[in-house]
C-alpha positions in Angstrom: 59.0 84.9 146.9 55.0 84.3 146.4 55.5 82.8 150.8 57.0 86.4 151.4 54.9 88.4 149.6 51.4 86.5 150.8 52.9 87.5 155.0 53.6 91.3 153.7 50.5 91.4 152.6 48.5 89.6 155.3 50.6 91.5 157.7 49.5 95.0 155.6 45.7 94.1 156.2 45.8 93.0 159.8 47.9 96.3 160.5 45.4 98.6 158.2 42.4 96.8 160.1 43.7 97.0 163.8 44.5 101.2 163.1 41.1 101.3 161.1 38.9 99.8 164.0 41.6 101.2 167.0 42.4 104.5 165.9 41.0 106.6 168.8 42.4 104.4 171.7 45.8 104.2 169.9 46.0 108.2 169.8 44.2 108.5 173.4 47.6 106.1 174.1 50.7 107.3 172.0 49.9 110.7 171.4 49.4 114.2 173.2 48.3 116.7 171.0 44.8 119.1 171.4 43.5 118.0 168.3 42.5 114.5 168.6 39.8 114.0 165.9 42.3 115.0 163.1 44.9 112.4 164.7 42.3 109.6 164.4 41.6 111.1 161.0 45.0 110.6 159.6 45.7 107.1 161.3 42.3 105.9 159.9 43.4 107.0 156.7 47.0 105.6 157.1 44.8 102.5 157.9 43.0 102.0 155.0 45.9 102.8 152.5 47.3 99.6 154.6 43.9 97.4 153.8 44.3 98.9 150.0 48.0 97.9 150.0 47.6 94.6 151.5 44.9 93.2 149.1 46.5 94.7 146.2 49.8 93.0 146.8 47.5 89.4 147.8 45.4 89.9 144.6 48.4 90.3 142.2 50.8 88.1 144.1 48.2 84.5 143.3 
């Protein structure tokens, strides 16, 4: 359980980091709508609850 939970969560922070440092490229990509800054908003925020998720579950999980 503690193997599974320790890939979640390092899975969660490299995900939260990649949309955190990525996020206008990724909407440039995948997504079509007029207003781009609120889309890079959203999946930066989307990002860091990621990064929050994934050290959470790492802290409490050793």
């Amino acid at each position: 359980m503690k193997i599974f939970l320790l890939v979640i969560g390092t899975i969660s922070l490299v995900l939260g980091v990649k949309f955190i440092y990525d996020a206008r490229p990724i909407v440039k990509k995948y997504f079509s709508f007029s207003d781009k800054n609120e889309a890079v908003f959203g999946l930066k925020f989307f990002g860091f609850l990621l990064l929050i998720l994934g050290t959470v579950i790492m802290y409490f999980n050793f």
